[in-house]
C-alpha positions as CSV (number, residue, x, y, z in Angstrom):
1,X,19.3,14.1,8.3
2,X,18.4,10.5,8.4
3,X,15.4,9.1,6.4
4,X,13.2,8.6,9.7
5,X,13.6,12.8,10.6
6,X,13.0,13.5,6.9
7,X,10.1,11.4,6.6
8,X,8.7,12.3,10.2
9,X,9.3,16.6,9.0
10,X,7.1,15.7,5.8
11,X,4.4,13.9,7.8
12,X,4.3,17.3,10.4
13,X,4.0,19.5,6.8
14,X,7.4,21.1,7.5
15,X,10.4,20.8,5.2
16,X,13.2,18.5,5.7
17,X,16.4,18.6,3.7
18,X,15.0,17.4,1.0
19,X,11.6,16.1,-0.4
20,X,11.6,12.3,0.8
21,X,10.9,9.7,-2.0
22,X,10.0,5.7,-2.2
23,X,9.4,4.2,-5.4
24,X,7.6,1.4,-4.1
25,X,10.6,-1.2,-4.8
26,X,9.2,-4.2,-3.3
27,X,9.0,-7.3,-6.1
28,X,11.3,-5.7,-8.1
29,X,13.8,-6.3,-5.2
30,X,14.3,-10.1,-5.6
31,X,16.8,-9.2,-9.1
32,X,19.4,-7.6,-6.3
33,X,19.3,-11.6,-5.2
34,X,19.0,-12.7,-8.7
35,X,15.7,-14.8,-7.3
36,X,12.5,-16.0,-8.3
37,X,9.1,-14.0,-7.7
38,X,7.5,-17.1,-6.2
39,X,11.0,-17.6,-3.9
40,X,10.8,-13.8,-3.2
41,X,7.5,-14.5,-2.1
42,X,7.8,-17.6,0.1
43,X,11.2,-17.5,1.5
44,X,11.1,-14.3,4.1
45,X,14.3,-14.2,5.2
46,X,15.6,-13.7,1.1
47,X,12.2,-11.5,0.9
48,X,13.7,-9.5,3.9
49,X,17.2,-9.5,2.3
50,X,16.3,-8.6,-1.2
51,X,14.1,-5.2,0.3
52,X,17.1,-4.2,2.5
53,X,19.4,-4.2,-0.4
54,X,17.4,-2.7,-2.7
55,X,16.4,0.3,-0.7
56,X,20.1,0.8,0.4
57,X,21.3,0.6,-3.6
58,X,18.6,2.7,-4.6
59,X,18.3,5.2,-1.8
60,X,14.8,5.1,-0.7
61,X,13.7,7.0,2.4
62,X,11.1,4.2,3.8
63,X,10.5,0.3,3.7
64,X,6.9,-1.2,2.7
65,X,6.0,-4.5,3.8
66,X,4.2,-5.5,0.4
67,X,4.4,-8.9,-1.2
68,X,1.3,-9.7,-3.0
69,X,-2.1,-9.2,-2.5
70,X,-2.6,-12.2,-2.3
71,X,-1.3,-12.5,1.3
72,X,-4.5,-12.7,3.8
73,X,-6.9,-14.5,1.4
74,X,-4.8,-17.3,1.7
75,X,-5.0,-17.8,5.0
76,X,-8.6,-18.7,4.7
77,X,-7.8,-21.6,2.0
78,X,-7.7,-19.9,-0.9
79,X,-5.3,-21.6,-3.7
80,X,-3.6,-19.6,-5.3
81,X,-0.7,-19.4,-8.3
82,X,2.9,-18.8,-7.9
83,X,5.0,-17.4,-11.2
84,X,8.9,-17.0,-12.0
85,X,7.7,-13.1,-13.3
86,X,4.7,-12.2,-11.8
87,X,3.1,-11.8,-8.1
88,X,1.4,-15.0,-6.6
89,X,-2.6,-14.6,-7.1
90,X,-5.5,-16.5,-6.5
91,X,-6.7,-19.6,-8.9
92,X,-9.5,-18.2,-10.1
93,X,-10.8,-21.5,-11.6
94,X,-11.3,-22.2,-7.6
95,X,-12.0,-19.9,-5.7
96,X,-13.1,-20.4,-2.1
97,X,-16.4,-18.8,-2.6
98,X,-18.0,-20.8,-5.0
99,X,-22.0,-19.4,-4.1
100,X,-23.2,-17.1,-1.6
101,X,-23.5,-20.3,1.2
102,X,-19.9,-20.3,1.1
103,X,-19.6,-16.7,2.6
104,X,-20.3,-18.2,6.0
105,X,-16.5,-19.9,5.6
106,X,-14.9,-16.6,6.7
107,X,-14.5,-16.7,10.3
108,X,-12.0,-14.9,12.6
109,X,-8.3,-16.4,12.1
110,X,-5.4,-15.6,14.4
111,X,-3.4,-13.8,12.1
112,X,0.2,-14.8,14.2
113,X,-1.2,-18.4,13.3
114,X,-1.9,-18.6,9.4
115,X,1.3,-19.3,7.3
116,X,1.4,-16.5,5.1
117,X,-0.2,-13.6,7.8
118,X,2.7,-15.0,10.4
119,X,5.3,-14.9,7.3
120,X,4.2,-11.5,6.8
121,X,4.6,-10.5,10.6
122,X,8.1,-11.9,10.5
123,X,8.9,-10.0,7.3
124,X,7.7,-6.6,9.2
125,X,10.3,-7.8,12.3
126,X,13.3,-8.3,10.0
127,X,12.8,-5.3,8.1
128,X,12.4,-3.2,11.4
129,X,15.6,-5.3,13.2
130,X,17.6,-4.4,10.1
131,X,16.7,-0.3,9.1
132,X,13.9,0.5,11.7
133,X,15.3,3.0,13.1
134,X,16.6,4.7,10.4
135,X,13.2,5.0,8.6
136,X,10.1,4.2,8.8
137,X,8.9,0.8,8.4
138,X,5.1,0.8,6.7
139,X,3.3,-2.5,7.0
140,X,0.8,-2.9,3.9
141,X,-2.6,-4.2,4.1
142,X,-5.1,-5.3,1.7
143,X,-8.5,-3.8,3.1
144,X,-11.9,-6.6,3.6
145,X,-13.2,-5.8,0.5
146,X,-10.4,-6.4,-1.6
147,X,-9.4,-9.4,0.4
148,X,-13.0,-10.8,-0.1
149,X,-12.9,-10.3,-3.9
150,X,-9.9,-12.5,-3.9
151,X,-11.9,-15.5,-2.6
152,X,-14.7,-14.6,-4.9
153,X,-13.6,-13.1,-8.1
154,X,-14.2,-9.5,-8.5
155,X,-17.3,-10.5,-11.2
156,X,-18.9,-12.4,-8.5
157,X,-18.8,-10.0,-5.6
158,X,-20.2,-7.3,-7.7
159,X,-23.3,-10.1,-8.0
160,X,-23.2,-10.9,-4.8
161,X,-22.9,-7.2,-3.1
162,X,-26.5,-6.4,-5.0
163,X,-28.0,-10.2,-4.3
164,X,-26.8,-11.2,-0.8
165,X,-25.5,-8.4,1.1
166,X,-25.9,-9.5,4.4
167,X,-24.1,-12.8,3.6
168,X,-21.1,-10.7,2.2
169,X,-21.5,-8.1,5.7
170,X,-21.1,-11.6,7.9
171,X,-17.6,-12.4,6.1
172,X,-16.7,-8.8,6.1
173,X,-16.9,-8.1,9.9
174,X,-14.9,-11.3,10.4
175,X,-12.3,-10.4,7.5
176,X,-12.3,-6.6,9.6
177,X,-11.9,-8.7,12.8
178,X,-8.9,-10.4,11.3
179,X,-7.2,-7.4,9.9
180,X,-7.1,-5.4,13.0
181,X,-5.2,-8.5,14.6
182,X,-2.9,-8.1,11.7
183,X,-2.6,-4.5,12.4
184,X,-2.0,-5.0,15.6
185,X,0.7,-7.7,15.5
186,X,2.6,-6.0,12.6
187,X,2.8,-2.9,14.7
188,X,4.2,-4.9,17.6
189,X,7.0,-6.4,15.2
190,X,7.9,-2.8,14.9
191,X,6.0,-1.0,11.9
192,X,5.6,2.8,12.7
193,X,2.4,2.5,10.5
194,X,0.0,0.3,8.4
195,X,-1.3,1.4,4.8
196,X,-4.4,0.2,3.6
197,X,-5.1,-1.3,0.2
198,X,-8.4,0.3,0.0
199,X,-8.6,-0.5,-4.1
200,X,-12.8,-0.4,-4.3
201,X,-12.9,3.4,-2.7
202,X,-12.7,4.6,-6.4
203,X,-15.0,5.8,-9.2
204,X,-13.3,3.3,-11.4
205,X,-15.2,0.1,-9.2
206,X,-18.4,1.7,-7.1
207,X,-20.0,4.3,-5.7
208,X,-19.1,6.2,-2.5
209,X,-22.0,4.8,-0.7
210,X,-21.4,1.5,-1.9
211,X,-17.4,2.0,-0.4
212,X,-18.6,3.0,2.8
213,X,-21.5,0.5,3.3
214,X,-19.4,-2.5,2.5
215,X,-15.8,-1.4,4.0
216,X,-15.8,2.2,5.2
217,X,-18.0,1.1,8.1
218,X,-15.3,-1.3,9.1
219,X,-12.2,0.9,8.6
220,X,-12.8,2.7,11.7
221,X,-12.4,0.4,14.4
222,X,-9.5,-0.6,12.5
223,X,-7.7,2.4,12.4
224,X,-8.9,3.1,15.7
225,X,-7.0,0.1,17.0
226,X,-3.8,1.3,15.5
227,X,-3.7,4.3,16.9
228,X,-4.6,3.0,20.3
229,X,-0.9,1.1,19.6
230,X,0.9,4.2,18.4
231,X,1.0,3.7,15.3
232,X,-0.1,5.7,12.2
233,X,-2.8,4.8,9.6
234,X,-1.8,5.2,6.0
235,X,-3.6,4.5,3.0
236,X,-3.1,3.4,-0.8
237,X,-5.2,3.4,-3.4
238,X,-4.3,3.4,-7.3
239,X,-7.6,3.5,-8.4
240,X,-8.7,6.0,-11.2
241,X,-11.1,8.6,-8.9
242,X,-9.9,7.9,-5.3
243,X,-12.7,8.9,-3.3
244,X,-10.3,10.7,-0.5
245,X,-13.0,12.7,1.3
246,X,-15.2,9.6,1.8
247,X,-11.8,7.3,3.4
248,X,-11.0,10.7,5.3
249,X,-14.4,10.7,7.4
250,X,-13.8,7.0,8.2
251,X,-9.9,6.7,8.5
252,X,-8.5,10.0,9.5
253,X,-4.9,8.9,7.6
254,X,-1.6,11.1,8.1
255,X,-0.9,9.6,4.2
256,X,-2.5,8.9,0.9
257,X,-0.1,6.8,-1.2
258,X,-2.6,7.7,-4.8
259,X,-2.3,7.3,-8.6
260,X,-4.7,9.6,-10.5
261,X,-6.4,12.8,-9.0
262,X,-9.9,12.2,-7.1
263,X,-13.0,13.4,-8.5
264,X,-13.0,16.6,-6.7
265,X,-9.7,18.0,-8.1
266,X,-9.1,18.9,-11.4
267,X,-5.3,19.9,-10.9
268,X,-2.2,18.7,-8.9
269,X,-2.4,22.4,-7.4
270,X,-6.0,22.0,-6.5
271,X,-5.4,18.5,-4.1
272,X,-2.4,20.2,-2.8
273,X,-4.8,23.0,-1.7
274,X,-8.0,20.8,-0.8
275,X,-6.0,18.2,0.7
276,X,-2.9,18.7,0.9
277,X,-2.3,20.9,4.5
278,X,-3.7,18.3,6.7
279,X,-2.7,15.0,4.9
280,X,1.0,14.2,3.3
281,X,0.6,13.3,-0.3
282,X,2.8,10.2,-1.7
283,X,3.0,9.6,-5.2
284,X,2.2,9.4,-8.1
285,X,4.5,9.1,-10.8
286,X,2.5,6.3,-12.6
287,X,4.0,2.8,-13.2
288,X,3.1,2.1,-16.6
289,X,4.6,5.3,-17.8
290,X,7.7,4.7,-15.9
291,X,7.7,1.3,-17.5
292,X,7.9,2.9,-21.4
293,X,9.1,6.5,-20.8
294,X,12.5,7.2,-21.4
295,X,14.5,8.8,-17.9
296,X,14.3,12.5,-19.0
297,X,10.6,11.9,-19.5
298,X,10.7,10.6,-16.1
299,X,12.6,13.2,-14.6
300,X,10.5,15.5,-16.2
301,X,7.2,14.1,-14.5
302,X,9.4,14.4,-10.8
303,X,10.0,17.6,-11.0
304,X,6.2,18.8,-12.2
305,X,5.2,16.9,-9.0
306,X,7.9,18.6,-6.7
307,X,7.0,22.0,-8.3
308,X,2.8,20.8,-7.5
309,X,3.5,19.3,-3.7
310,X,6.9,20.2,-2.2
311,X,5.9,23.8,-0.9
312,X,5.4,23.6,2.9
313,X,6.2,19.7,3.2
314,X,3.4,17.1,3.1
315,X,4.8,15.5,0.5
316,X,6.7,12.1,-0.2
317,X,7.7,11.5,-4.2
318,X,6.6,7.7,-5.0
319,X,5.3,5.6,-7.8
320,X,1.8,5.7,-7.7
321,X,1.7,1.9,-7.3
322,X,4.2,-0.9,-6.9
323,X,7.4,-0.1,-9.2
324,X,7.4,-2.5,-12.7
325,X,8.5,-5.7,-12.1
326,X,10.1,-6.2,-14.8
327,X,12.1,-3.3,-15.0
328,X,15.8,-3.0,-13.4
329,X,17.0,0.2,-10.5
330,X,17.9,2.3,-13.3
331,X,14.4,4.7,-13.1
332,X,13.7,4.3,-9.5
333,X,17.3,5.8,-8.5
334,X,16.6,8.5,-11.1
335,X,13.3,9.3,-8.7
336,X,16.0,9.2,-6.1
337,X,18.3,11.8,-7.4
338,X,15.6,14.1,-8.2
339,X,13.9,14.5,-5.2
340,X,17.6,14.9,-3.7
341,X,18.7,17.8,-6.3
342,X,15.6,19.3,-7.7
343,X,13.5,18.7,-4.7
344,X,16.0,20.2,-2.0
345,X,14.7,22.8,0.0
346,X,16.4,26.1,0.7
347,X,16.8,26.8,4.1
């Protein structure tokens, strides 16, 4: 069984050989080239290269199209700040929103236009020409809101979503307009789905109300317009109190890539049950504690999730965000081997 049947059994909540798994091994990936972040980042034929190699030495059972966060919002002139160790982000000292004028900026862009947007599209094809269709190829979006809060600073938009929420609404529907172009062209390079980043839908940064005034209400047509191109809305969100019900209402995903429980469930057993039968469940083997534990601690937190998840499928083993960094292989193929041996499923 090839990664693309196992991964395709899980999504269907029937059980494949064995539980799939993806530690999300994106930046780490530029050590198997011995490269740069910042050349990791700009150079996407090496960015292509490094994720290939890494998922085949580590034996991951799907391919993310992440690079930074950083991606979209630079598209609409925001500067931002490259490192040898760390992921490119915006310069904060200048953002592109300086004062709530500045929101009417943000028009539509042609995502197979803008440097880093089209880089990202390209990244999407290479992947898909190279493993494709051996697994499933996820393209990785940040959602408006978080996209906007790069331009602005998070401290700002909080300001700003309270004193001029109309102005933020105008950027918004553009920013939405703009994503589901990306969507769209990252599906035609040959994603099977796009995951969105939708980091404010938590407890940990606002309300439920506030989520879905200010990006719920332009999720849909989004992930309406992926559908409509066959392909499959995921979501990610490593927030601390993802709000899933809320996101479920206006994004109906087959996935939710998490970190810490929602509010509503007080045990792994209890989203597995609320949850659990109608959307697949990826993670959440936390990245900081994979950072500092030592592998039998690891291991240990694996098979705790398999025992929580793996019954019936609808279940992929993960990080709960991107892998560390700064770390080498050495865990993530440990998350490998246990969801090959311990999460097996007896047939």
């Amino acid at each position: 069984m090839n990664s693309m049947e196992r991964v395709t059994l899980a999504l269907q909540h029937k059980e494949p050989d064995h539980v799939p798994v993806y530690p999300l091994i994106n930046s780490v990936s530029r050590k198997a080239l011995g490269i740069s972040y910042e050349e990791w980042s700009k150079d996407v034929k090496k960015c292509a290269e490094a994720i290939i190699k890494t998922t085949e030495e580590v034996g991951c059972d799907c391919i993310s199209t992440l690079v930074d966060l950083s991606v979209e919002a630079a598209d609409w002139g925001q500067e931002l700040e490259y490192g040898e160790d760390a992921a490119a982000h915006p310069n904060y000292q200048n953002c592109l929103i300086q004062s709530e004028d500045d929101y009417d900026k943000i028009g539509v862009l042609n995502p197979r236009e803008t440097p880093r947007m089209s880089e990202h599209i390209e990244l999407a094809r290479l992947l898909y020409e190279a493993k494709g269709r051996e697994m499933p190829i996820v393209g990785f979006v940040f959602g408006p809101l978080g996209i906007l809060s790069m331009m602005r600073g998070q401290d700002n938009l909080y300001i700003d979503l309270l004193v001029c929420p109309e102005k933020l609404k105008g950027a918004l529907k553009n920013i939405a307009e703009t994503v589901k172009e990306l969507s769209i062209a990252l599906l035609d390079a040959g994603c099977h789905a796009v995951m969105y980043d939708t980091l404010f839908a938590s407890r940990s940064i606002m309300s439920p109300e506030m989520w879905d005034e200010f990006e719920g209400v332009y999720m849909v047509d989004i992930c309406n317009a992926v559908r409509a191109h066959g392909g499959m809305v995921m979501l990610h969100n490593c927030g601390n109190g993802i709000y899933i019900k809320e996101q479920i209402e206006r994004m109906h995903p087959v996935l939710i890539s998490l970190q810490h429980l929602p509010p509503d469930c007080e045990t792994m057993a209890e989203l597995k049950e609320k949850y659990g039968k109608d959307i697949t469940i990826m993670g959440h083997v936390e990245p900081g504690f994979i950072y500092a534990a030592a592998e039998e601690d690891v291991r240990r937190v694996c098979r705790e999730q398999i025992d929580a998840y793996k019954k019936d499928g609808g279940f992929v083993l993960a990080s709960g965000c991107e892998y560390p960094a700064a770390l080498d292989f050495r865990m993530a193929k440990a998350m490998v081997e246990e969801a090959r041996t311990y999460g097996k499923y007896e047939h």
